[in-house]
N, CA, C and O atoms as CSV, one atom per row, in Angstrom:
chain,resi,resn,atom,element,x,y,z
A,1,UNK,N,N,0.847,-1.167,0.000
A,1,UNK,CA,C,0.000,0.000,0.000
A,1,UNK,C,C,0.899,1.239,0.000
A,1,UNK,O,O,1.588,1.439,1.000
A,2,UNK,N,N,0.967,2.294,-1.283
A,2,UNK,CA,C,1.612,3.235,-0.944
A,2,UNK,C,C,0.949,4.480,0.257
A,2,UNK,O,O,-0.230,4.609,0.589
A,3,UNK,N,N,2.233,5.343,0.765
A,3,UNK,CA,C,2.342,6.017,1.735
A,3,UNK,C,C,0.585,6.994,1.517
A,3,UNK,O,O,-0.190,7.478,2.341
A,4,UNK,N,N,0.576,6.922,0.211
A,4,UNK,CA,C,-0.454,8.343,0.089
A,4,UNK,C,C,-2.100,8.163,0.553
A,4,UNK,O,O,-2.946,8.983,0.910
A,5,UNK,N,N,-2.129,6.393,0.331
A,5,UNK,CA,C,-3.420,6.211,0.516
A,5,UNK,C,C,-3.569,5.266,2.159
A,5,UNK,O,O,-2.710,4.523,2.636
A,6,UNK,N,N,-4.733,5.557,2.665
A,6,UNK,CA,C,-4.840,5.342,3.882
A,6,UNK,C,C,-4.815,3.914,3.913
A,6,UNK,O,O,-5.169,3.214,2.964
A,7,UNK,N,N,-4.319,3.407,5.204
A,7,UNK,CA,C,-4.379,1.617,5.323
A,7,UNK,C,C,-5.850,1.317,5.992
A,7,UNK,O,O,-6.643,1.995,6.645
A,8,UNK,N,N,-5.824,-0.002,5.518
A,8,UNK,CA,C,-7.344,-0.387,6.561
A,8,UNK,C,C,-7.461,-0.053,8.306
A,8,UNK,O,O,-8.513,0.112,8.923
A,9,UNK,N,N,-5.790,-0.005,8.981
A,9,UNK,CA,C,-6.264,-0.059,10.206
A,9,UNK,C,C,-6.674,1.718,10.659
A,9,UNK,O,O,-7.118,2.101,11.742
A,10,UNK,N,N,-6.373,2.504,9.520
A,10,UNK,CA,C,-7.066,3.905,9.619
A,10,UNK,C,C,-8.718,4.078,9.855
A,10,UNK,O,O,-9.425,4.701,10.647
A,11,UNK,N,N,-8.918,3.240,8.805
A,11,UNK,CA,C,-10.661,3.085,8.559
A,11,UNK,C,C,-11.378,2.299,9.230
A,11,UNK,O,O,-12.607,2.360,9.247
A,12,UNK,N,N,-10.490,1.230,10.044
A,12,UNK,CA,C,-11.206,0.570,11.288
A,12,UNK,C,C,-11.286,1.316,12.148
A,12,UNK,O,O,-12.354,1.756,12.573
A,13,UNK,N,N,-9.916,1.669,12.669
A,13,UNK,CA,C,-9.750,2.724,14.027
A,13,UNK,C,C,-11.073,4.114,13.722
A,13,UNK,O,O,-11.901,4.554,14.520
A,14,UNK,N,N,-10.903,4.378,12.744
A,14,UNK,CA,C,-12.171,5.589,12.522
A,14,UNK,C,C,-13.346,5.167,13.063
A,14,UNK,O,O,-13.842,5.751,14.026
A,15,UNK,N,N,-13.964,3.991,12.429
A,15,UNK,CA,C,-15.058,2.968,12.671
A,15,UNK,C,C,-14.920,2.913,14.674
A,15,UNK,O,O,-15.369,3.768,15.437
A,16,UNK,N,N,-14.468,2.146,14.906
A,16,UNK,CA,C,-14.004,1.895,16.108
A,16,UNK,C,C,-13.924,3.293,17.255
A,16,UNK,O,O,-14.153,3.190,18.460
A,17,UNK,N,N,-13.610,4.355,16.665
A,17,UNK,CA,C,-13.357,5.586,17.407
A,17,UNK,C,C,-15.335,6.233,17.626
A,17,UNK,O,O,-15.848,6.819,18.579
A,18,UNK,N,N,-15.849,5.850,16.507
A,18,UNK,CA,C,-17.046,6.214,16.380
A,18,UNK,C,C,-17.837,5.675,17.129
A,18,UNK,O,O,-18.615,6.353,17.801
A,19,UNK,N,N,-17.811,3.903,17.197
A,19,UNK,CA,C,-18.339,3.704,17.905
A,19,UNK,C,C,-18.492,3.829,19.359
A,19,UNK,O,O,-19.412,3.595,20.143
A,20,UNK,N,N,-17.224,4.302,19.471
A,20,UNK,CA,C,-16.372,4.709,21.241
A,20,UNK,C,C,-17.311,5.960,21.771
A,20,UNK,O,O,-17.547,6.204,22.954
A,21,UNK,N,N,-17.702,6.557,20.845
A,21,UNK,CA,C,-17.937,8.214,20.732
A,21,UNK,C,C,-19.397,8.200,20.913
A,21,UNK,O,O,-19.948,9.117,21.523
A,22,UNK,N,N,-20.063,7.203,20.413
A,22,UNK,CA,C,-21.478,7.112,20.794
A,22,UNK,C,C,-22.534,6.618,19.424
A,22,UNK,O,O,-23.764,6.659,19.403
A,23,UNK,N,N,-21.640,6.175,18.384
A,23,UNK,CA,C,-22.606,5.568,17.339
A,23,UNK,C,C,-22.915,4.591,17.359
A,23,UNK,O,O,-21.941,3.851,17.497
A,24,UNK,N,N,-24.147,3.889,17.272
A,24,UNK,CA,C,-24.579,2.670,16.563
A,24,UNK,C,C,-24.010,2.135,15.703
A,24,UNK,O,O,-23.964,1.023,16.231
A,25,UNK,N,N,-23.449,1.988,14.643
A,25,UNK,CA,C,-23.165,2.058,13.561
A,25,UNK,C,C,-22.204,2.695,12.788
A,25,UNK,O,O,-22.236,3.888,13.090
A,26,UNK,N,N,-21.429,2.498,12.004
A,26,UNK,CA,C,-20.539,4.065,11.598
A,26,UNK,C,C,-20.127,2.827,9.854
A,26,UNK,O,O,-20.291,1.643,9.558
A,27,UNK,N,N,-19.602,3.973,9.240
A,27,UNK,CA,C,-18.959,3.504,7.873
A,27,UNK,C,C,-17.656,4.061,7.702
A,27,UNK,O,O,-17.622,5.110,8.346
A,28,UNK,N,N,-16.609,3.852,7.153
A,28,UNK,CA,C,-15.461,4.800,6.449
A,28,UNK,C,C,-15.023,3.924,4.838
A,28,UNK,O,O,-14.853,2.751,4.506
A,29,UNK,N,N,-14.985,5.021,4.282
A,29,UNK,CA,C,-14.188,5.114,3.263
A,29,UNK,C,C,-12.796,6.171,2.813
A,29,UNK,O,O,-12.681,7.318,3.245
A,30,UNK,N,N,-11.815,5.516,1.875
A,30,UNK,CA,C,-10.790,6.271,1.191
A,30,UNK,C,C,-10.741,6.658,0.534
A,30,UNK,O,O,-11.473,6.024,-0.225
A,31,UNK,N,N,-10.288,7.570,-0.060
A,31,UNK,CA,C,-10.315,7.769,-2.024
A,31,UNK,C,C,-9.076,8.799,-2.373
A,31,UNK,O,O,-9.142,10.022,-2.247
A,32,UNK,N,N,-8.091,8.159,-2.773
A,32,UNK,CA,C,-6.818,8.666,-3.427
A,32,UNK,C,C,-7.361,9.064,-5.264
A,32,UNK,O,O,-8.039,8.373,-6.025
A,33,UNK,N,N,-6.764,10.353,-5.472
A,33,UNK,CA,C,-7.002,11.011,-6.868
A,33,UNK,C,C,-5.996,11.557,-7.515
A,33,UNK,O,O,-5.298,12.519,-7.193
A,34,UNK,N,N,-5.958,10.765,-8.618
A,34,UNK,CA,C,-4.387,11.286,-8.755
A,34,UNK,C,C,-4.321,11.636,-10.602
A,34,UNK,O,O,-4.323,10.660,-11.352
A,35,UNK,N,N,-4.271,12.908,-11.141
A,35,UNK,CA,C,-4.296,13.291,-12.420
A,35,UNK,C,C,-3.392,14.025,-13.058
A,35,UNK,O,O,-2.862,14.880,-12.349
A,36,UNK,N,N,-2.961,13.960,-14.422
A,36,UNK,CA,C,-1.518,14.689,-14.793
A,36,UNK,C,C,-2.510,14.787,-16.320
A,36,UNK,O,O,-3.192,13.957,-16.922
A,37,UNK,N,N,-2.040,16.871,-16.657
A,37,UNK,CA,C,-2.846,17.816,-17.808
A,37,UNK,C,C,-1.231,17.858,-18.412
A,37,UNK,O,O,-0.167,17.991,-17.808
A,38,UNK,N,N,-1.450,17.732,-19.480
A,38,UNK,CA,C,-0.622,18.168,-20.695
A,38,UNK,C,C,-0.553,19.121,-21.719
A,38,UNK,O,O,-0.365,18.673,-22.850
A,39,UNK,N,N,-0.687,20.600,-21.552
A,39,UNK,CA,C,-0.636,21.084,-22.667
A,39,UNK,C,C,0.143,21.270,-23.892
A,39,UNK,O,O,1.358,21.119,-23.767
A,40,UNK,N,N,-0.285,21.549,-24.982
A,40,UNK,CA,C,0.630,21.130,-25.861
A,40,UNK,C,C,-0.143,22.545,-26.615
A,40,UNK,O,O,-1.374,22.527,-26.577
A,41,UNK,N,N,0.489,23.699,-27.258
A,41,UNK,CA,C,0.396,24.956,-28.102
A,41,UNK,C,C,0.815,24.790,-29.361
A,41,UNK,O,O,2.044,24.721,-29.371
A,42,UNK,N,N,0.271,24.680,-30.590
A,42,UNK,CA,C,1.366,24.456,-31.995
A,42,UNK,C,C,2.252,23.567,-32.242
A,42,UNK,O,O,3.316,23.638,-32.858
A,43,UNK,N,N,1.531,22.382,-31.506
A,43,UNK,CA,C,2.736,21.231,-31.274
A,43,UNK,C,C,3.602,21.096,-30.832
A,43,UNK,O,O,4.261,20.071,-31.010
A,44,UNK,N,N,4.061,22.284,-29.895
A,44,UNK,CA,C,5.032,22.365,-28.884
A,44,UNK,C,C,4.655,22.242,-27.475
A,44,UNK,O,O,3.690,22.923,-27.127
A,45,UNK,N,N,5.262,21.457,-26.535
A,45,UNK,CA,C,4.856,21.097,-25.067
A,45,UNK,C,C,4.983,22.402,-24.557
A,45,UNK,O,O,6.015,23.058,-24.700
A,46,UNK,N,N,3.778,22.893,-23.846
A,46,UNK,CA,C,3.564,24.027,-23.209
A,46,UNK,C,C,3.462,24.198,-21.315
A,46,UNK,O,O,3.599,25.142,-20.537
A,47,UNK,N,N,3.154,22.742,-21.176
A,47,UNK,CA,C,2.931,22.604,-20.029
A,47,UNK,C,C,2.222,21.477,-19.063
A,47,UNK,O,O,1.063,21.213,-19.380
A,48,UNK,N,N,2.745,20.794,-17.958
A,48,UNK,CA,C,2.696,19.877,-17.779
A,48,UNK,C,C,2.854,19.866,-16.084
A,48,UNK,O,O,3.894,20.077,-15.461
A,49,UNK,N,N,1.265,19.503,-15.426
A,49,UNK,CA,C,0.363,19.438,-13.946
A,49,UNK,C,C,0.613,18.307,-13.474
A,49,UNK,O,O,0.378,17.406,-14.279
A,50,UNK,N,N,0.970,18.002,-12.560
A,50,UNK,CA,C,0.216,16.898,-11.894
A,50,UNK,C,C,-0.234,17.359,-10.388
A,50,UNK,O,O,0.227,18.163,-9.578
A,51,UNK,N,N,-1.365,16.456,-10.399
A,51,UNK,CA,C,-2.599,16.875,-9.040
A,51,UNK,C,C,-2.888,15.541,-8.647
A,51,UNK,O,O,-2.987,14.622,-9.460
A,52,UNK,N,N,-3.079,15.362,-6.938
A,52,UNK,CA,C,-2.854,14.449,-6.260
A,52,UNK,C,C,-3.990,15.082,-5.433
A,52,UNK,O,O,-4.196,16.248,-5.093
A,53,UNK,N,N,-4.779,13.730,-5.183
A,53,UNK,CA,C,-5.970,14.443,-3.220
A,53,UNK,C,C,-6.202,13.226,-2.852
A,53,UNK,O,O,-6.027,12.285,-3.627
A,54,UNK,N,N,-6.670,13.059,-1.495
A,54,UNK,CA,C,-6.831,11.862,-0.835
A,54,UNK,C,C,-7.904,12.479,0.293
A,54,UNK,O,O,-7.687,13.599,0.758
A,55,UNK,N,N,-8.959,11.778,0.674
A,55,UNK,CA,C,-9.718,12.001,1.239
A,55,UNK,C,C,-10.210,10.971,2.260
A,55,UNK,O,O,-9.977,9.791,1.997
A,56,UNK,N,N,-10.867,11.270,3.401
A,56,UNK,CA,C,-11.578,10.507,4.181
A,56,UNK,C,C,-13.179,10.842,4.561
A,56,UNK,O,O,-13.633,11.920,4.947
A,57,UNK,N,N,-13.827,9.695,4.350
A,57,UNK,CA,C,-15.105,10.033,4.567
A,57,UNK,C,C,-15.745,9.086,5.787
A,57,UNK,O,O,-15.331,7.944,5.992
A,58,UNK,N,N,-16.794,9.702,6.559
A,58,UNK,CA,C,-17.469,8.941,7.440
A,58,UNK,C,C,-18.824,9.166,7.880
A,58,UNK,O,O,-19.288,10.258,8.210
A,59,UNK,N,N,-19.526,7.874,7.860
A,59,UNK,CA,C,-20.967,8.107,8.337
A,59,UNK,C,C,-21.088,7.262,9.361
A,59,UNK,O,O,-20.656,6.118,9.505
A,60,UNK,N,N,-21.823,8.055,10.166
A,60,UNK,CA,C,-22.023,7.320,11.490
A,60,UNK,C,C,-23.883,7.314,11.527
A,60,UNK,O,O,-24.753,8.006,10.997
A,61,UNK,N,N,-23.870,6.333,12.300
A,61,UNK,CA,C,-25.871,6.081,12.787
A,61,UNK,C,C,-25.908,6.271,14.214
A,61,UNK,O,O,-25.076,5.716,14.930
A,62,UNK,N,N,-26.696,6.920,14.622
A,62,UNK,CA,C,-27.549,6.671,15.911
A,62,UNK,C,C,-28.478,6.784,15.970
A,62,UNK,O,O,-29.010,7.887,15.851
A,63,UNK,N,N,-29.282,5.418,16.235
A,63,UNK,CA,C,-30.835,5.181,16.035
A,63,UNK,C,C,-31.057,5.484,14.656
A,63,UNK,O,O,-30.333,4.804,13.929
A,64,UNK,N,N,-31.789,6.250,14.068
A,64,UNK,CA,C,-32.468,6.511,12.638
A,64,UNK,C,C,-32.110,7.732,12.220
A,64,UNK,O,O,-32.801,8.602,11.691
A,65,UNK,N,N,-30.939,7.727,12.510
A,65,UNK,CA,C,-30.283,9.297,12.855
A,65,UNK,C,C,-28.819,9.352,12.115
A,65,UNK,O,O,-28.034,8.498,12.525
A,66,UNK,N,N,-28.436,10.039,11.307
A,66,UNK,CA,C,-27.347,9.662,10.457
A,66,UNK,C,C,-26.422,11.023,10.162
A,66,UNK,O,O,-26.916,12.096,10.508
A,67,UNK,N,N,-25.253,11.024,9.607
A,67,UNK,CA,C,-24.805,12.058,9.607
A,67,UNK,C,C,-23.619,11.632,8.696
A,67,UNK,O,O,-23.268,10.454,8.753
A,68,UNK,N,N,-22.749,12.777,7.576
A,68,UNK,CA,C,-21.737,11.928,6.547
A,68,UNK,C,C,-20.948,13.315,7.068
A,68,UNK,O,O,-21.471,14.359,7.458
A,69,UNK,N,N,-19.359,12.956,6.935
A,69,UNK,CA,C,-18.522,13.980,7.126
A,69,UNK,C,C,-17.292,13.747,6.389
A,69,UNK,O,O,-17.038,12.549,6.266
A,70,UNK,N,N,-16.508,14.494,5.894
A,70,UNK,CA,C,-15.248,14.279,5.128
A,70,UNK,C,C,-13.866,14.900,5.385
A,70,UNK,O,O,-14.033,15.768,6.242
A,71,UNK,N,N,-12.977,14.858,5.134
A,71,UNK,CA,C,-11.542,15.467,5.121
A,71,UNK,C,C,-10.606,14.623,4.367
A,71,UNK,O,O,-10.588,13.439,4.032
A,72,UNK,N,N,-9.627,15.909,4.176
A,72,UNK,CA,C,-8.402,15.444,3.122
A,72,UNK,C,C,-7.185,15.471,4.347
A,72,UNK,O,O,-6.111,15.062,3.906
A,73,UNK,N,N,-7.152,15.831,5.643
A,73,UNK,CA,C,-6.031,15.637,6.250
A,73,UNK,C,C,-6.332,14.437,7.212
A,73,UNK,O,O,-7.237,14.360,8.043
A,74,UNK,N,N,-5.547,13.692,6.964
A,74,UNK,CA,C,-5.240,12.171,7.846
A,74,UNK,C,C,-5.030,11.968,8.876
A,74,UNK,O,O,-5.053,10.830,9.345
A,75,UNK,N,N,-4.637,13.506,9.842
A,75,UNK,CA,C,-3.749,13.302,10.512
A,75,UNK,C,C,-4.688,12.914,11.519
A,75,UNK,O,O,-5.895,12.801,11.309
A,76,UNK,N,N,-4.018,12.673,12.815
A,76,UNK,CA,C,-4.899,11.873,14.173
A,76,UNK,C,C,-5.744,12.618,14.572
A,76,UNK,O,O,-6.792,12.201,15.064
A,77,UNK,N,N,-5.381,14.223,14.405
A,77,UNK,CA,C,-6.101,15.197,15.199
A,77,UNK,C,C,-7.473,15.266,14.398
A,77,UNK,O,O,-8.593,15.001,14.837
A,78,UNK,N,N,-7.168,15.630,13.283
A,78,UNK,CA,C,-8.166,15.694,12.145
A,78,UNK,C,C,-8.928,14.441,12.268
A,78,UNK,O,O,-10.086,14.655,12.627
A,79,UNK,N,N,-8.598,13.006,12.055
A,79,UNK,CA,C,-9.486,12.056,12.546
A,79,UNK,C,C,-10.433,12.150,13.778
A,79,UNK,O,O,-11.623,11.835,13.775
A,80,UNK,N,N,-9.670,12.667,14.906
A,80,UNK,CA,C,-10.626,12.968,15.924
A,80,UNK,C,C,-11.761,13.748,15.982
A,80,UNK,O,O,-12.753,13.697,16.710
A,81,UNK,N,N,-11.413,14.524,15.027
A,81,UNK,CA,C,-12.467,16.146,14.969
A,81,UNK,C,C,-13.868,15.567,14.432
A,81,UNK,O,O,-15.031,15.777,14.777
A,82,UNK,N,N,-13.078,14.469,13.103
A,82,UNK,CA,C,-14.139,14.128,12.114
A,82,UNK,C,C,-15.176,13.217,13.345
A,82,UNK,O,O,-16.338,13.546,13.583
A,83,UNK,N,N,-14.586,12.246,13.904
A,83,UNK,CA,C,-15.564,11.549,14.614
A,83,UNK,C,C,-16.253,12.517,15.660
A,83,UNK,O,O,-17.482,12.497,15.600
A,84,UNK,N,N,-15.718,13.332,16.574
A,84,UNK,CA,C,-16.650,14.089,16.923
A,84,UNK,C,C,-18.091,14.902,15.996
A,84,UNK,O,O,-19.282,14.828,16.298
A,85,UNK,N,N,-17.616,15.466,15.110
A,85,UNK,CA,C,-18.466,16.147,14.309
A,85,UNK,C,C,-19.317,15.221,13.771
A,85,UNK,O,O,-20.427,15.615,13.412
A,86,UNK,N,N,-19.048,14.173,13.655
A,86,UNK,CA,C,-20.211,13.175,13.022
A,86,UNK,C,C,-21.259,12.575,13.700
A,86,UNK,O,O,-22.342,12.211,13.241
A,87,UNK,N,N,-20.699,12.479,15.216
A,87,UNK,CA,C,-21.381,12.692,16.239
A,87,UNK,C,C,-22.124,13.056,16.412
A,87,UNK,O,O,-23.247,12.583,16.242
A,88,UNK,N,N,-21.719,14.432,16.981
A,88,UNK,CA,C,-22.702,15.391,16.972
A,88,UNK,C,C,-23.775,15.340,16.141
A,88,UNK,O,O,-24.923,14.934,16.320
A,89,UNK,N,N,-23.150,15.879,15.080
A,89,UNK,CA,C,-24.233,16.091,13.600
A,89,UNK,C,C,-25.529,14.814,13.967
A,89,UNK,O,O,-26.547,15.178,14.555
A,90,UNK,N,N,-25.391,13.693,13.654
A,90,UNK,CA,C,-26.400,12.903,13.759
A,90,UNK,C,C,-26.983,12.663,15.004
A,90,UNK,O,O,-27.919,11.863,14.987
A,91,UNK,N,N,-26.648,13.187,16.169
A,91,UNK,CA,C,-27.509,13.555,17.094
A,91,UNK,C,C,-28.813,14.806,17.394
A,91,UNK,O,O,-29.737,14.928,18.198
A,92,UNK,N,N,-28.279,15.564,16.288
A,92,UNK,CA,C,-28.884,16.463,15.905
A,92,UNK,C,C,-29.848,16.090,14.494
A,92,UNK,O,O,-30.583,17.001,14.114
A,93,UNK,N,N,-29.859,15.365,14.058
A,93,UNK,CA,C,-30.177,14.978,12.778
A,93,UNK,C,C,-31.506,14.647,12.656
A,93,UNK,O,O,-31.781,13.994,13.663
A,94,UNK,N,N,-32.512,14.757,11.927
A,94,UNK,CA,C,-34.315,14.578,11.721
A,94,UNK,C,C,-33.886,12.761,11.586
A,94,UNK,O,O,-32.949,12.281,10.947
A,95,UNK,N,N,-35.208,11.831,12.646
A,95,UNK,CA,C,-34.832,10.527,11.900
A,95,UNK,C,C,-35.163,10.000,10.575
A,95,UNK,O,O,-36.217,10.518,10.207
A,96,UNK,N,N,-34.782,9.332,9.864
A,96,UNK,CA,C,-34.722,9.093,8.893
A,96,UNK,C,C,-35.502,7.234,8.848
A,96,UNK,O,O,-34.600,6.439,9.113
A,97,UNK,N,N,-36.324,6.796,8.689
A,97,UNK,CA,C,-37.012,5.311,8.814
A,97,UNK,C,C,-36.298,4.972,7.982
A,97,UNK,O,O,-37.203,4.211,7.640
A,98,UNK,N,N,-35.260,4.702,7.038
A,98,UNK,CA,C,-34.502,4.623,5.710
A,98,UNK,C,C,-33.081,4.251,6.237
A,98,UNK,O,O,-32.317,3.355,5.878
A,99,UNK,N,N,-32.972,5.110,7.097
A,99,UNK,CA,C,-31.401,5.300,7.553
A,99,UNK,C,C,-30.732,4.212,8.487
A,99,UNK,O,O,-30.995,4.080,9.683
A,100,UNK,N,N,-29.782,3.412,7.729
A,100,UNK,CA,C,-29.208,1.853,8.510
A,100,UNK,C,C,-28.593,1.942,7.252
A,100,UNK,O,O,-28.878,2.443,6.165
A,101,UNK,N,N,-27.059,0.884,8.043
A,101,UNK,CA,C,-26.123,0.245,6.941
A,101,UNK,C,C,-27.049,-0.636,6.283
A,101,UNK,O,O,-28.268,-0.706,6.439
A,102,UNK,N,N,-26.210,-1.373,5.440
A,102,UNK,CA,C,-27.065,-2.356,4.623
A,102,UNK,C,C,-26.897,-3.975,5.262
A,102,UNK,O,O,-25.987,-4.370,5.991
A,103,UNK,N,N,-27.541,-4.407,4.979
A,103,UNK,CA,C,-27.543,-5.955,5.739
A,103,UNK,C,C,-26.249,-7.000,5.277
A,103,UNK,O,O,-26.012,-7.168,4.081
A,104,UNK,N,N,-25.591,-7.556,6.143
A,104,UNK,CA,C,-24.371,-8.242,5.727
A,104,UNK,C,C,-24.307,-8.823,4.491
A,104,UNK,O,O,-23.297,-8.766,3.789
A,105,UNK,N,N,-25.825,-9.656,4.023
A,105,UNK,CA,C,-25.703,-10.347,3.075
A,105,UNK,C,C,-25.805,-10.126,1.983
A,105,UNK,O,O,-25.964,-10.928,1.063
A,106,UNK,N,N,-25.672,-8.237,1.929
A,106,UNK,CA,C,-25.531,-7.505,0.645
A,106,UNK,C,C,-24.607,-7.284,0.492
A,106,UNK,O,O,-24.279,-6.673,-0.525
């Protein structure tokens, strides 16, 4: 696994931190983005980008109560913030009769 994209024990520990924090339920995902622009003027190389992002996302449940939150910094502190805020948020959140992970055997 390169350095840029998060390992699984990031997205457990997230999971795991959430549930510590007061969710029912919680999800995480990763998503590394990585793109390189080429311009080219009169057939001559004009110019040449490359762009990199990595992100973390998380939804947590409590009761029928849901909440999604994101960030591009990894770091521990920033992980912490996110699980708080997701927290929160879906404690605050209208219930939703809809709102649950999906069943294992999907």
């Amino acid at each position: 696994m390169s350095d840029k994209t998060p390992s699984p024990d990031i997205l457990n520990d997230l999971i795991s931190a959430a549930l510590k924090a007061g969710a029912d339920a919680a999800e995480a995902v990763s998503a590394h983005r990585a793109s390189l622009s080429v311009g080219v003027r009169n057939g001559a190389l004009e110019d040449v980008e490359r762009e990199e992002a990595r992100d973390l996302g998380l939804r947590v449940f409590i009761g029928r109560r849901q909440a999604t939150v994101s960030a591009s910094d990894l770091s521990n502190a920033t992980r912490a913030r996110l699980v708080e805020r997701a927290v929160a948020m879906a404690k605050l959140a209208p219930e939703d009769p809809y709102a649950a992970l999906a069943p294992q055997d999907r």
